[in-house]
DSSP file (Angstrom, degrees, kcal/mol; ACC not computed):
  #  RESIDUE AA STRUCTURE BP1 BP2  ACC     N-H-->O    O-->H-N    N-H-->O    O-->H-N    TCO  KAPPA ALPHA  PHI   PSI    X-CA   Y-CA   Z-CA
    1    1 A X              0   0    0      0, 0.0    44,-0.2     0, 0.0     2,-0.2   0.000 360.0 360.0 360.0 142.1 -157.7   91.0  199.4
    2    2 A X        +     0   0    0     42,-3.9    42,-0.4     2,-0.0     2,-0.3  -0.121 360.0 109.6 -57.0 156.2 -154.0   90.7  199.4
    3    3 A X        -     0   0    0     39,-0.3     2,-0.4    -2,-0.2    39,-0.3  -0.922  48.2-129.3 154.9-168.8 -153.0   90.1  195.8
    4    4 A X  E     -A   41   0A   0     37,-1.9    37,-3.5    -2,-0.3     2,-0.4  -0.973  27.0 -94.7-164.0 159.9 -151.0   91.9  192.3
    5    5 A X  E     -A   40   0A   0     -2,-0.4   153,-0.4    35,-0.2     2,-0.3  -0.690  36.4-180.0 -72.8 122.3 -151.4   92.6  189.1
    6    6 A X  E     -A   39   0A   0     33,-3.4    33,-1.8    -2,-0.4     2,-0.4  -0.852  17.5-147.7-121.7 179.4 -150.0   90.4  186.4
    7    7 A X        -     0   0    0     -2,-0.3     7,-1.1    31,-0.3     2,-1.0  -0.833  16.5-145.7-132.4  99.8 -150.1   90.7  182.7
    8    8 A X  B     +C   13   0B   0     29,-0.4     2,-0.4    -2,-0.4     5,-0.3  -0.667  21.9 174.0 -44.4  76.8 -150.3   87.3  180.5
    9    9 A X        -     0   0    0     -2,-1.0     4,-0.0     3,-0.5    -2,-0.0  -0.920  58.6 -29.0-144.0 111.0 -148.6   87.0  177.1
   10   10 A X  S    S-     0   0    0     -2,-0.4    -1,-0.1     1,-0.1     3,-0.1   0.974 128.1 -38.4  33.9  83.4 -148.1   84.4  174.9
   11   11 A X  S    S+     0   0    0      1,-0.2     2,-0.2    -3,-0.1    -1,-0.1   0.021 127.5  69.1  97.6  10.1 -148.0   81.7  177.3
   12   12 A X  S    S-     0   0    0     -5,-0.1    -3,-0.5    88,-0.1     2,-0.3  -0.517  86.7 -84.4-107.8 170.2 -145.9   83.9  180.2
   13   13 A X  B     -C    8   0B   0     86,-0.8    -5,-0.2    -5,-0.3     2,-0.2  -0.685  30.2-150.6 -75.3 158.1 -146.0   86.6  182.5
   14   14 A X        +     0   0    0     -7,-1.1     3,-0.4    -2,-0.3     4,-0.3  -0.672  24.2 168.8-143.4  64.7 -145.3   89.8  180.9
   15   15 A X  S >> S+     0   0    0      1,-0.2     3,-2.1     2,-0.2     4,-1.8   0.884  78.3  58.4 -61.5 -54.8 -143.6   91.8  183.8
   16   16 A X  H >> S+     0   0    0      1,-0.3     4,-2.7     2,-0.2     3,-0.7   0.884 103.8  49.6 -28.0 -61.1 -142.5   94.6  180.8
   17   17 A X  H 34 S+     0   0    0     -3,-0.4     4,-0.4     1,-0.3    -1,-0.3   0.600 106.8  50.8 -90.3  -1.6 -145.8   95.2  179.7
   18   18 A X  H <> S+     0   0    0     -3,-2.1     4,-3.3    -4,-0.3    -1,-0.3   0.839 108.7  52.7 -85.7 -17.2 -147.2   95.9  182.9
   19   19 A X  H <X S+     0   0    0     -4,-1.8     4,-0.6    -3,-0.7    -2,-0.2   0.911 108.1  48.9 -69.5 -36.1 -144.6   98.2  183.7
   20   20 A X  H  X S+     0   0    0     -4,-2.7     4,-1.2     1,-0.2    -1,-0.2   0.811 105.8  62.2 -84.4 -10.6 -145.2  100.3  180.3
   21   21 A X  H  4 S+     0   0    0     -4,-0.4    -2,-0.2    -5,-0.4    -1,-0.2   0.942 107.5  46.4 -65.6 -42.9 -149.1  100.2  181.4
   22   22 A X  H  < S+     0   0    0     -4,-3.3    -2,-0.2     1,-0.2    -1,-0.1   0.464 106.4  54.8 -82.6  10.2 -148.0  102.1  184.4
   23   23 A X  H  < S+     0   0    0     -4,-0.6    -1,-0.2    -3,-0.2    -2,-0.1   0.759  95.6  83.8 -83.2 -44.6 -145.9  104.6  182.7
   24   24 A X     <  -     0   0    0     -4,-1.2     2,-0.3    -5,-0.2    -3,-0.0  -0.049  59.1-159.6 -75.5 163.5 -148.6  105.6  180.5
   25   25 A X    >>  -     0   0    0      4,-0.0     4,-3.4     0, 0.0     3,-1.7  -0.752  51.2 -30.0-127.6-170.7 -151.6  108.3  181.0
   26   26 A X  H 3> S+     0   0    0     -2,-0.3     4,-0.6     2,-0.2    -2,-0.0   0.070 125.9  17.9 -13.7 -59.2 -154.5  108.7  179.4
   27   27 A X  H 3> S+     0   0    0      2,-0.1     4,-2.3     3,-0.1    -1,-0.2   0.714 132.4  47.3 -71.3 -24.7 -155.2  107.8  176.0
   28   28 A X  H <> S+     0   0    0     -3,-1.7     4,-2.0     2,-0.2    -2,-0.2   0.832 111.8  50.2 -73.9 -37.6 -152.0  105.6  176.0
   29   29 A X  H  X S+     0   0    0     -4,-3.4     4,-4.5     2,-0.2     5,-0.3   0.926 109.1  60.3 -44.6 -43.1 -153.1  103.9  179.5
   30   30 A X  H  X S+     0   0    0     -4,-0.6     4,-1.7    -5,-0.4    -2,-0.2   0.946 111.9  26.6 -43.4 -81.8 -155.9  103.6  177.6
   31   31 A X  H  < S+     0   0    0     -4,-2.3     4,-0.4     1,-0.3    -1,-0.2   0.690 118.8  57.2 -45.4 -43.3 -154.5  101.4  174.7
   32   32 A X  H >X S+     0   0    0     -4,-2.0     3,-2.1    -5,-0.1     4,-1.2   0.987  99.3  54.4 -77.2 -38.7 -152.0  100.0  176.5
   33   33 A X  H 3< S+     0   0    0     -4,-4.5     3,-0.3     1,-0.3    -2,-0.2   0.880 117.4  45.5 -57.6 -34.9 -154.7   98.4  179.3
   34   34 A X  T 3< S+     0   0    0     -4,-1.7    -1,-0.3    -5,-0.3     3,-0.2   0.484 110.0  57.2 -89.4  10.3 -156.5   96.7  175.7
   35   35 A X  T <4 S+     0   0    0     -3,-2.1    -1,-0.3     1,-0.4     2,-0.3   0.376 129.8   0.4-129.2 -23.6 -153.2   95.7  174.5
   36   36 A X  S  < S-     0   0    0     -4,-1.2    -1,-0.4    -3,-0.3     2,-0.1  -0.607  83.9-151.7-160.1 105.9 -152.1   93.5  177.4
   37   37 A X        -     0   0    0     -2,-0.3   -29,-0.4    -3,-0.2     2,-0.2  -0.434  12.3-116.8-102.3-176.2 -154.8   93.5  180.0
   38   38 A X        -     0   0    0     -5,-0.1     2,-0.4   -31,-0.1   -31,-0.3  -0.657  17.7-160.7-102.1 149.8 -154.2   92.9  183.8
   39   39 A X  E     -A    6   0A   0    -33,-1.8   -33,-3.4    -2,-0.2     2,-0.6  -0.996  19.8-132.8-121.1 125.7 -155.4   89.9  186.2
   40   40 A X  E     -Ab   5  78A   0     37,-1.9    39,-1.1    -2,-0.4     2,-0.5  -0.753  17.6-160.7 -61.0 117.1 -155.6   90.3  190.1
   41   41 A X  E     -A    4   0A   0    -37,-3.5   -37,-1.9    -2,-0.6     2,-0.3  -0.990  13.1-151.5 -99.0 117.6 -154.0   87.3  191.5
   42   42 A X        +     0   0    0     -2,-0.5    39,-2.2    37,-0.4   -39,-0.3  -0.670  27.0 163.6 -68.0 117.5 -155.2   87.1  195.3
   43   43 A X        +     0   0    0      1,-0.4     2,-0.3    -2,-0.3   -40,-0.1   0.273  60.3  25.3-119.3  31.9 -153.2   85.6  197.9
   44   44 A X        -     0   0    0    -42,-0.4   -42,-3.9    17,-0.1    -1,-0.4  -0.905  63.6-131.6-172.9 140.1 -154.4   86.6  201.2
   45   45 A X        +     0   0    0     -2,-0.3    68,-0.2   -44,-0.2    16,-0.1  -0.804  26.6 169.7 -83.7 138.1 -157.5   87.7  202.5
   46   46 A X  S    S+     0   0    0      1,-0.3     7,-1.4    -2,-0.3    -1,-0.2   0.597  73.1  21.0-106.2 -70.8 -157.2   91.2  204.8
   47   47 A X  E     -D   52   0C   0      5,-0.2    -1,-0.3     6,-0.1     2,-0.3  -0.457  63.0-169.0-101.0 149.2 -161.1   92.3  205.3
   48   48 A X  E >  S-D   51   0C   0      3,-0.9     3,-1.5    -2,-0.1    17,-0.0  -0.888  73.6 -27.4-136.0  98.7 -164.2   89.8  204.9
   49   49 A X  T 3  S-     0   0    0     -2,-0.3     3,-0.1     1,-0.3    -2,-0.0   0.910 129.3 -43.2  47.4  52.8 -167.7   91.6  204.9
   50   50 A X  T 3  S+     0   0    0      1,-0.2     2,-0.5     0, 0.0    -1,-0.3   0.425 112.9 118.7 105.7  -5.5 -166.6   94.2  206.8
   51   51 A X  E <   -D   48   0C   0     -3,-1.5    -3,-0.9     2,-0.0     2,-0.7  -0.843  63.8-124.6-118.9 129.8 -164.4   92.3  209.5
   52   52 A X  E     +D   47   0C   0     -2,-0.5     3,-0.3    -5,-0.2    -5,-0.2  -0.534  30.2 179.6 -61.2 108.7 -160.9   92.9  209.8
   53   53 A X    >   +     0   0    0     -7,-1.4     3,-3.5    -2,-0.7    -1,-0.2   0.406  51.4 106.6 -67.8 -11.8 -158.8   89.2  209.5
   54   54 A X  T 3  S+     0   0    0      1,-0.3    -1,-0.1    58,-0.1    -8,-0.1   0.697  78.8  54.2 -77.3  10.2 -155.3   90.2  209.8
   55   55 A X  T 3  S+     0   0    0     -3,-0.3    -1,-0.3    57,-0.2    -2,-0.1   0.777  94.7  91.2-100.7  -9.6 -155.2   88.7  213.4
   56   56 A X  S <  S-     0   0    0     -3,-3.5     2,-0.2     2,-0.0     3,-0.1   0.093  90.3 -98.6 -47.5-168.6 -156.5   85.2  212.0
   57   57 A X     >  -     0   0    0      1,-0.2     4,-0.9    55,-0.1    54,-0.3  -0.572  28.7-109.0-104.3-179.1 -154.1   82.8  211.0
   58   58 A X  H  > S+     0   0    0     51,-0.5     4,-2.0    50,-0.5     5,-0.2   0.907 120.3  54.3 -75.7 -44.1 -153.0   82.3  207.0
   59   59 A X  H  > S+     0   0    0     50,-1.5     4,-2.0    49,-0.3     3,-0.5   0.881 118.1  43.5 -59.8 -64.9 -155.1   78.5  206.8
   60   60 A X  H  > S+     0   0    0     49,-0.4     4,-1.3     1,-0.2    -1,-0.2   0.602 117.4  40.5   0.1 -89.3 -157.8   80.8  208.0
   61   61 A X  H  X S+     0   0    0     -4,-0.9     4,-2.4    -3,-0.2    -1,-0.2   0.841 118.4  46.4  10.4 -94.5 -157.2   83.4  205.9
   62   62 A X  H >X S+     0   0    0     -4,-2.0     4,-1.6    -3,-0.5     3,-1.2   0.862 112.6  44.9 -64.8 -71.8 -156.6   81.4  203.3
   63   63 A X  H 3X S+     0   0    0     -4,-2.0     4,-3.4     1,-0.2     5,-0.3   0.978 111.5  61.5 -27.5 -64.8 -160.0   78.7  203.7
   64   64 A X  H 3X S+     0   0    0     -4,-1.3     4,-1.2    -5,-0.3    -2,-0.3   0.880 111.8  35.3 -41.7 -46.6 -161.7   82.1  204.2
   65   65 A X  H << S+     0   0    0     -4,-2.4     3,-0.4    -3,-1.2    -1,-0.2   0.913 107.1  59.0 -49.7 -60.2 -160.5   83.1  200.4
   66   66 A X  H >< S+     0   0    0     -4,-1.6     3,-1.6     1,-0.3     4,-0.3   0.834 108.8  53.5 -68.4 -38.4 -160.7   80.2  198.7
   67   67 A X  H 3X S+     0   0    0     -4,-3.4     4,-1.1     1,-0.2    -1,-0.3   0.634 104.2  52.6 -79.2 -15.6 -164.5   80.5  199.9
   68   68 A X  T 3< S+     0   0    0     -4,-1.2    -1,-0.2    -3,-0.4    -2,-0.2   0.474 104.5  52.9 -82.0  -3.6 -165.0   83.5  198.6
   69   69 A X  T <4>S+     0   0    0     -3,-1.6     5,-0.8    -4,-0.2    -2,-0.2   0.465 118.6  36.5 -97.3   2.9 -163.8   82.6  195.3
   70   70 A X  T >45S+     0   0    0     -4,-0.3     3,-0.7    -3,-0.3    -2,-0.2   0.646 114.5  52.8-118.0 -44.1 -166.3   79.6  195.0
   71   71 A X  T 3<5S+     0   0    0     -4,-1.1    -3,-0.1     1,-0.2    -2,-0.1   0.841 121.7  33.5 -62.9 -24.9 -169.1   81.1  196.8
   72   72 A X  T 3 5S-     0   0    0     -5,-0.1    -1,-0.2    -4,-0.0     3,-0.2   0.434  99.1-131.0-104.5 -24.4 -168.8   84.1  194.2
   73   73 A X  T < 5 -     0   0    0     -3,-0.7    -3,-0.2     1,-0.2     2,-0.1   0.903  36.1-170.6  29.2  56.2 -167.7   82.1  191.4
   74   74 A X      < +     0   0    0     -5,-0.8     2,-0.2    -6,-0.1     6,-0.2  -0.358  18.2 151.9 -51.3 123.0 -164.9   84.7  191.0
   75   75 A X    >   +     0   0    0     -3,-0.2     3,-1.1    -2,-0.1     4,-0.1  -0.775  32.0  31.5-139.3-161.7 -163.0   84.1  187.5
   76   76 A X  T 3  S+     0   0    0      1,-0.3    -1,-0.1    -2,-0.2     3,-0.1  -0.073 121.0  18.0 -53.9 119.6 -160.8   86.8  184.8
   77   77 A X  T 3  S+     0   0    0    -37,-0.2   -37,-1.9    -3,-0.1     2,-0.4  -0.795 124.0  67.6-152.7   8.3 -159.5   89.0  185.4
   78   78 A X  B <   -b   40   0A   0     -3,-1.1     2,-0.3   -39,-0.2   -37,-0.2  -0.946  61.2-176.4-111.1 150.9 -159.4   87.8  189.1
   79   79 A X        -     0   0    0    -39,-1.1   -37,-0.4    -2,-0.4     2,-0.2  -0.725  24.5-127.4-155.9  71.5 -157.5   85.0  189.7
   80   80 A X        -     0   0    0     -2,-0.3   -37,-0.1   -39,-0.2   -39,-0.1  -0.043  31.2-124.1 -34.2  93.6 -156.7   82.5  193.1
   81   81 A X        -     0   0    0    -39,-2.2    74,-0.1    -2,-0.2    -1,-0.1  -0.179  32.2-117.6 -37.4 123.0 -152.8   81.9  193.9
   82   82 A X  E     -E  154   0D   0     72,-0.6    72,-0.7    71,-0.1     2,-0.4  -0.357  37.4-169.2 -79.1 177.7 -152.5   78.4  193.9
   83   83 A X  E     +E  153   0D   0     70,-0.2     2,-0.2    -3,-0.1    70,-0.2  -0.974   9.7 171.3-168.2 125.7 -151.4   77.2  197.3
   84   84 A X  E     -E  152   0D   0     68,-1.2    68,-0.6    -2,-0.4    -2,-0.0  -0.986  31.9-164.9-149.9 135.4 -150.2   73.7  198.5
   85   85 A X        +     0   0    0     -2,-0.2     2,-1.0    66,-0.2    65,-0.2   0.338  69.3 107.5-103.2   8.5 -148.7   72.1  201.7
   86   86 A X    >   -     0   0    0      3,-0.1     3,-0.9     1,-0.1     5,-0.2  -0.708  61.8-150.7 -84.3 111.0 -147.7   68.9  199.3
   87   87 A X  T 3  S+     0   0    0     -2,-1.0    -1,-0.1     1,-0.2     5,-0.0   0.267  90.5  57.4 -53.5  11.9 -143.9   68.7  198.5
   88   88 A X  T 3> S+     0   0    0      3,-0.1     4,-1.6     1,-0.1    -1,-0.2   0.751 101.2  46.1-109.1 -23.0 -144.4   67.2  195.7
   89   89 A X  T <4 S+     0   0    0     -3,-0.9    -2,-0.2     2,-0.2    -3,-0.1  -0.087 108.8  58.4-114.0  27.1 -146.4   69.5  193.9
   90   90 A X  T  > S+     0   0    0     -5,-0.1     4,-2.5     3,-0.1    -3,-0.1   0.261 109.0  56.8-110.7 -29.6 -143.9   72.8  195.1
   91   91 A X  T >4 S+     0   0    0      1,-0.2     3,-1.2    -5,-0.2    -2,-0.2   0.995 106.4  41.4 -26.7 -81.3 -141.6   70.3  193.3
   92   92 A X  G >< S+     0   0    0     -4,-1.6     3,-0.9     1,-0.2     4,-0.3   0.702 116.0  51.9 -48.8 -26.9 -143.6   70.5  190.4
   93   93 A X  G >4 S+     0   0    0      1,-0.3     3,-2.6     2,-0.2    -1,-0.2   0.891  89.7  70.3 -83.7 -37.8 -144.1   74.3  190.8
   94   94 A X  G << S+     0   0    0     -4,-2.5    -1,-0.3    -3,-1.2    -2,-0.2   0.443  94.9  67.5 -84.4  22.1 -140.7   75.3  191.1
   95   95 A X  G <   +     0   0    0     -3,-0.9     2,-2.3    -4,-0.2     3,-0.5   0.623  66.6  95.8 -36.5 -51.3 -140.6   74.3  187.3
   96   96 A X    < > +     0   0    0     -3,-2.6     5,-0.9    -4,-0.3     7,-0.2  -0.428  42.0 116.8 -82.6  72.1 -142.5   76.5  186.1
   97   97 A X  T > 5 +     0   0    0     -2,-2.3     3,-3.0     3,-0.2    -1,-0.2   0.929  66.6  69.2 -79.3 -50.2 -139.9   79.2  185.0
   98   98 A X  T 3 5S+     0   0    0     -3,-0.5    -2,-0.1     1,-0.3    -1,-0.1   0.522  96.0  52.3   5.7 -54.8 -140.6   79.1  181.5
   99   99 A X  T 3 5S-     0   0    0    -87,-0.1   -86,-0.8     2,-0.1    -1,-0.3   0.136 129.4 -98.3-105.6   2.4 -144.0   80.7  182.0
  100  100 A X  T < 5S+     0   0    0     -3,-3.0    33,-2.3   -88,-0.2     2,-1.0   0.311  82.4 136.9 104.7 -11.6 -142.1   83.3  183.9
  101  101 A X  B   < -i  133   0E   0     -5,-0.9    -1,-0.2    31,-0.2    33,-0.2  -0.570  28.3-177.7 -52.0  77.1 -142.7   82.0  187.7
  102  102 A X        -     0   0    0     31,-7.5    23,-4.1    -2,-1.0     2,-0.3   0.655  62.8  -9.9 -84.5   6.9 -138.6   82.5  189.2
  103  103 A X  E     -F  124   0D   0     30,-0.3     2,-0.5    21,-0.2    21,-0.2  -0.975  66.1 -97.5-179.2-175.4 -139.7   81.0  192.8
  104  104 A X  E     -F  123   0D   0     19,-4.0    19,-1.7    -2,-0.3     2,-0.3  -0.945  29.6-142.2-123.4 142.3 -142.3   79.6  195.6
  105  105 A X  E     -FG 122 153D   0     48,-1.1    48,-2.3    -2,-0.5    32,-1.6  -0.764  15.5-157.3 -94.6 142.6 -143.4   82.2  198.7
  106  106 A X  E     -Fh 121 137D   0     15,-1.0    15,-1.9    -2,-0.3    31,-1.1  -0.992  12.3-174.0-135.9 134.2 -143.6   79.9  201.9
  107  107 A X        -     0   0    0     31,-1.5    31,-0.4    30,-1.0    44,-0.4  -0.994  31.7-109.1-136.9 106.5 -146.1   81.8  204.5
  108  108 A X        -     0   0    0     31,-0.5   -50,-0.5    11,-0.4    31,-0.4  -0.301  19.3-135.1 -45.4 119.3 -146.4   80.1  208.0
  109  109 A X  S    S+     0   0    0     40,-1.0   -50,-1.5    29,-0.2   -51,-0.5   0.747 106.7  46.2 -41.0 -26.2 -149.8   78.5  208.5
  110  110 A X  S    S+     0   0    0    -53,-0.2    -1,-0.2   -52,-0.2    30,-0.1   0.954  92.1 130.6 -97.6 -41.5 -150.4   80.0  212.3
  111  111 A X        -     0   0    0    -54,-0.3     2,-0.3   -53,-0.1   -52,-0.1   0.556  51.4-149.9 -29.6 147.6 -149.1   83.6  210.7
  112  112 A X        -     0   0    0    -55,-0.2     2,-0.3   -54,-0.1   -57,-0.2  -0.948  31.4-105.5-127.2 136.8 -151.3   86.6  211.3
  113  113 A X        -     0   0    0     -2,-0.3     2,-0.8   -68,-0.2     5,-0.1  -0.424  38.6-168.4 -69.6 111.7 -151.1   89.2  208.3
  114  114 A X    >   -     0   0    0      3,-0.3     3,-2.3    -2,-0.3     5,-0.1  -0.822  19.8-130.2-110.7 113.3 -149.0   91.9  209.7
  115  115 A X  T 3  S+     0   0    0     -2,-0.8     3,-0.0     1,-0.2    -1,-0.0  -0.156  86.8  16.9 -82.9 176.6 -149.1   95.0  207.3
  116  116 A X  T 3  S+     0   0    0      1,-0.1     2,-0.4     3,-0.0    -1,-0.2   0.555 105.9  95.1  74.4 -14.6 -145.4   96.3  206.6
  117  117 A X  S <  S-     0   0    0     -3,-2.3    -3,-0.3     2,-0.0     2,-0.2  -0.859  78.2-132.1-127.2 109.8 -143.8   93.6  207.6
  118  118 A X        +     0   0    0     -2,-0.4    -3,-0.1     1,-0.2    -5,-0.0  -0.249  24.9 178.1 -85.8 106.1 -142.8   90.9  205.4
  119  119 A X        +     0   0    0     -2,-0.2   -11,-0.4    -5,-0.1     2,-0.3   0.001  59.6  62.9-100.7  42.5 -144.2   87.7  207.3
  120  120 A X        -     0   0    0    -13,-0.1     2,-0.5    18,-0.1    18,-0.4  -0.994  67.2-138.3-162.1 140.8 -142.8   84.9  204.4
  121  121 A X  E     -F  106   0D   0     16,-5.7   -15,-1.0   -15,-1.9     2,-0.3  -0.603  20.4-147.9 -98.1 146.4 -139.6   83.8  202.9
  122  122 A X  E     -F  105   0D   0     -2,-0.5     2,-0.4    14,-0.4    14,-0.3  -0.872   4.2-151.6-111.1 155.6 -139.3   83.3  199.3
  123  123 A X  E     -F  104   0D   0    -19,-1.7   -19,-4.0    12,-0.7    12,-0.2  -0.973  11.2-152.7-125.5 117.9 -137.1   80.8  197.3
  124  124 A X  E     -F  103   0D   0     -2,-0.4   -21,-0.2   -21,-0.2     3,-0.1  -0.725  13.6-145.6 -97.1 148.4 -136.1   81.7  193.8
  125  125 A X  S    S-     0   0    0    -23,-4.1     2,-0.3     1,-0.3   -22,-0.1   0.850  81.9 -11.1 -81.8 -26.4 -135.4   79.0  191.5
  126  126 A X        -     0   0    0    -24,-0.2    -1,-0.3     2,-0.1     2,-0.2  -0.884  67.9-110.4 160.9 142.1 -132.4   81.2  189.7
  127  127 A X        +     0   0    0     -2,-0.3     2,-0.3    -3,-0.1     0, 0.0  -0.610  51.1 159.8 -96.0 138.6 -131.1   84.8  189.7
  128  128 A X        -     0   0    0     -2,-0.2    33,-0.2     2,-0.1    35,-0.1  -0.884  43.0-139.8-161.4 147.8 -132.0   86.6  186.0
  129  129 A X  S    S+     0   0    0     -2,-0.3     2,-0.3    33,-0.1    -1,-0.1   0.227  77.6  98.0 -80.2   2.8 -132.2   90.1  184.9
  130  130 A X  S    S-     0   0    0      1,-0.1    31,-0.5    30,-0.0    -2,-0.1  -0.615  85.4 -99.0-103.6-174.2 -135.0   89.3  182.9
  131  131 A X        +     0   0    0     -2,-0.3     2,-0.3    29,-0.1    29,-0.2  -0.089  61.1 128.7 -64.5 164.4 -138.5   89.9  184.2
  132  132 A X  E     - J   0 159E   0     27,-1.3    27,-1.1    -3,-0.1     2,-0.3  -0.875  54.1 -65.9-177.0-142.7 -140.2   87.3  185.5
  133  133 A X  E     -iJ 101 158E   0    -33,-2.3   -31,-7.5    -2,-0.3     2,-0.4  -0.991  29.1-159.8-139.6 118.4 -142.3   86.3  188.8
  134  134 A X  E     - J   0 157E   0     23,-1.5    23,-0.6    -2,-0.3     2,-0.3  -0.904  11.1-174.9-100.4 127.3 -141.2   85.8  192.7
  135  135 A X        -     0   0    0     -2,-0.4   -12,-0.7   -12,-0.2    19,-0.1  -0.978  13.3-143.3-120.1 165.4 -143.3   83.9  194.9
  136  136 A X        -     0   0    0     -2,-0.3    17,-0.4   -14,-0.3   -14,-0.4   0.151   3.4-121.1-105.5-178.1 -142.6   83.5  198.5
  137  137 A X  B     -h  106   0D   0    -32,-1.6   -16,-5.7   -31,-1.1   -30,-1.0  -0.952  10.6-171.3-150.9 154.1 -142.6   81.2  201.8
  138  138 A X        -     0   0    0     13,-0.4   -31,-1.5   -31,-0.4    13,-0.7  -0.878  17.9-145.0-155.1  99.2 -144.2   81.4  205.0
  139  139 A X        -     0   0    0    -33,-0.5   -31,-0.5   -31,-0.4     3,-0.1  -0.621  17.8-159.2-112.4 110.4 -143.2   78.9  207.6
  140  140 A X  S    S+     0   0    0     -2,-0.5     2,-0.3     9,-0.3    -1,-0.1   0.890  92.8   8.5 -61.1 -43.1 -145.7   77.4  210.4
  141  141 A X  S    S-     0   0    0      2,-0.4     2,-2.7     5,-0.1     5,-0.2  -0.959  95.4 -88.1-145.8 146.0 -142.1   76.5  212.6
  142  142 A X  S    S+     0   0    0     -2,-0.3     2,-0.3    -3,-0.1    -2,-0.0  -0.233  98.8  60.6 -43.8  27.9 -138.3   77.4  212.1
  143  143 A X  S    S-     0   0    0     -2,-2.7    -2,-0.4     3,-0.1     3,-0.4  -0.962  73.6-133.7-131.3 158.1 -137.1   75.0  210.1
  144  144 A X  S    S+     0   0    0     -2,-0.3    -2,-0.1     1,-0.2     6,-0.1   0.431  83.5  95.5 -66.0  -3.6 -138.1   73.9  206.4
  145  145 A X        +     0   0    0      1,-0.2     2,-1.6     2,-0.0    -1,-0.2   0.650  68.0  71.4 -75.0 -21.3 -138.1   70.3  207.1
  146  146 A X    >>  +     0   0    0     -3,-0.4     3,-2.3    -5,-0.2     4,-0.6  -0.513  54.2 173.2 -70.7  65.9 -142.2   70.0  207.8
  147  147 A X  G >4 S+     0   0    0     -2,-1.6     3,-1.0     1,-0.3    -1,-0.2   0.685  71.2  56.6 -69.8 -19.1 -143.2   70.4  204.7
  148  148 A X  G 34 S+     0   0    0      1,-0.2    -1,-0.3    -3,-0.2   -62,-0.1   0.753 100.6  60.1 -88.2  -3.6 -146.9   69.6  205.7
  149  149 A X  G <4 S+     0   0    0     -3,-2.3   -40,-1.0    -8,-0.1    -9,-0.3   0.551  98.5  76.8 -90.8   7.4 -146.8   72.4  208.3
  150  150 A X    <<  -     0   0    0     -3,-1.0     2,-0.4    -4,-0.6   -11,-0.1  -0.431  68.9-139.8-101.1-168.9 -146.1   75.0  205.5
  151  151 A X        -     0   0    0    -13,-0.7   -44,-0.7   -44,-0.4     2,-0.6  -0.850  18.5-165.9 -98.6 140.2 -148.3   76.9  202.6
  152  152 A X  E     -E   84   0D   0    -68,-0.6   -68,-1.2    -2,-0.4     2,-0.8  -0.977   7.9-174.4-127.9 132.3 -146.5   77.0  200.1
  153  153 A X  E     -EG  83 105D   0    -48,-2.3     2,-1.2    -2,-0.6   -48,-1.1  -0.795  22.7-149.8-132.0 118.5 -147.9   79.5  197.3
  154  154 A X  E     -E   82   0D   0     -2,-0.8   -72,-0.6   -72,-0.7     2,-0.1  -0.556  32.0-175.3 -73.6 100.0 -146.8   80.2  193.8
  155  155 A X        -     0   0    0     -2,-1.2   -52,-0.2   -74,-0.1  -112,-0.1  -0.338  29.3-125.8-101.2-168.9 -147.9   83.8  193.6
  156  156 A X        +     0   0    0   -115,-0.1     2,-0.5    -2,-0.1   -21,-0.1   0.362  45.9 156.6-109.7  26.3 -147.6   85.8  190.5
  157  157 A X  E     -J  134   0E   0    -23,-0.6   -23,-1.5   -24,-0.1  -151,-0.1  -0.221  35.6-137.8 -62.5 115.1 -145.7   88.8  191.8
  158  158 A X  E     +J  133   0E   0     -2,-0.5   -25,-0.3  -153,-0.4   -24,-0.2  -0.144  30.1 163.8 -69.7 165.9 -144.0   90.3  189.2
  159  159 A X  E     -J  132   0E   0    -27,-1.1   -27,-1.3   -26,-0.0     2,-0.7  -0.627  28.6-145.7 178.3 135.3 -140.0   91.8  189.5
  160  160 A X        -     0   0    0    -29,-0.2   -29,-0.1    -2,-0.2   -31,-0.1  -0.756  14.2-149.6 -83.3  96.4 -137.5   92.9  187.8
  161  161 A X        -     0   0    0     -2,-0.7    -2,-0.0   -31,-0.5   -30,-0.0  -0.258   3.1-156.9 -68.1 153.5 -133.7   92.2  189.0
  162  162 A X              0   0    0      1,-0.0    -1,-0.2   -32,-0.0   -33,-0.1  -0.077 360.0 360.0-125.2  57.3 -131.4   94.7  188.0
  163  163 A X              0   0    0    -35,-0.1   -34,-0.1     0, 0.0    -2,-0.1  -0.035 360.0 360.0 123.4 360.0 -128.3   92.4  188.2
């Protein structure tokens, strides 16, 4: 799985406190890890029982995920990126700043996972130094006007800008 670490706190992401989990070593890792603990948010499958995916496509991909979190009943501290090709509900999404969520990742549906190479454009809702959450975009054909041919996935990737 494709995915990050986020940390949850009081009713946000809490890009700080994962960064001071990854400062610390041992008894302090320790204490910090019970003090804010971490959730893998998934948004791309790479390997599936042993078989390599990154030459599918992302709806592939993606189906292929989503079935492994249902088949599995996967829950916390692991966590599905939600994932929509409805404009109306990336509407809705790009709302969610508050909770620490600065943008939507858009990931072309025919995409094949290429590692190193960033195959998805992001839109951030607003530029901030404080910490917060980018997600991305990934575009099925060269313009943004299809909205049903994209993905659009709020992921929970944490970043800080530093102005």
């Amino acid at each position: 799985m494709n995915g990050e670490l986020v940390v949850w706190e009081e009713h946000r992401l809490a890009f700080e406190r994962l960064q001071d989990r990854l400062q610390r070593r041992g008894a302090g890792a320790a204490r910090a890890a019970e003090e804010a603990s971490a959730h893998f948010v998934a948004f791309d499958l790479i390997r599936l029982s042993g078989t390599d995916t990154t030459a599918w496509p992302y709806q592939r991909r993606r189906a292929a995920l989503e079935s492994v979190f249902a088949a599995r009943r996967v829950s916390a501290p692991w966590a599905l990126s939600p994932s929509t090709t409805d404009p109306a509900t990336v509407r809705e999404r790009l709302t969610w700043a508050a909770v620490g969520v600065e943008g939507i990742v858009f990931k072309r549906l025919d995409s094949t996972y290429q590692p190193l190479v960033r195959g998805w454009l992001k839109y951030k809702v607003r530029e901030t130094t404080v910490p917060g959450t980018i997600c991305a975009t990934t575009l099925p054909s060269p313009t943004l006007s299809s909205f049903r041919r994209l993905a659009w996935s709020t992921c929970a990737r944490t970043w800080r800008s530093t102005g």
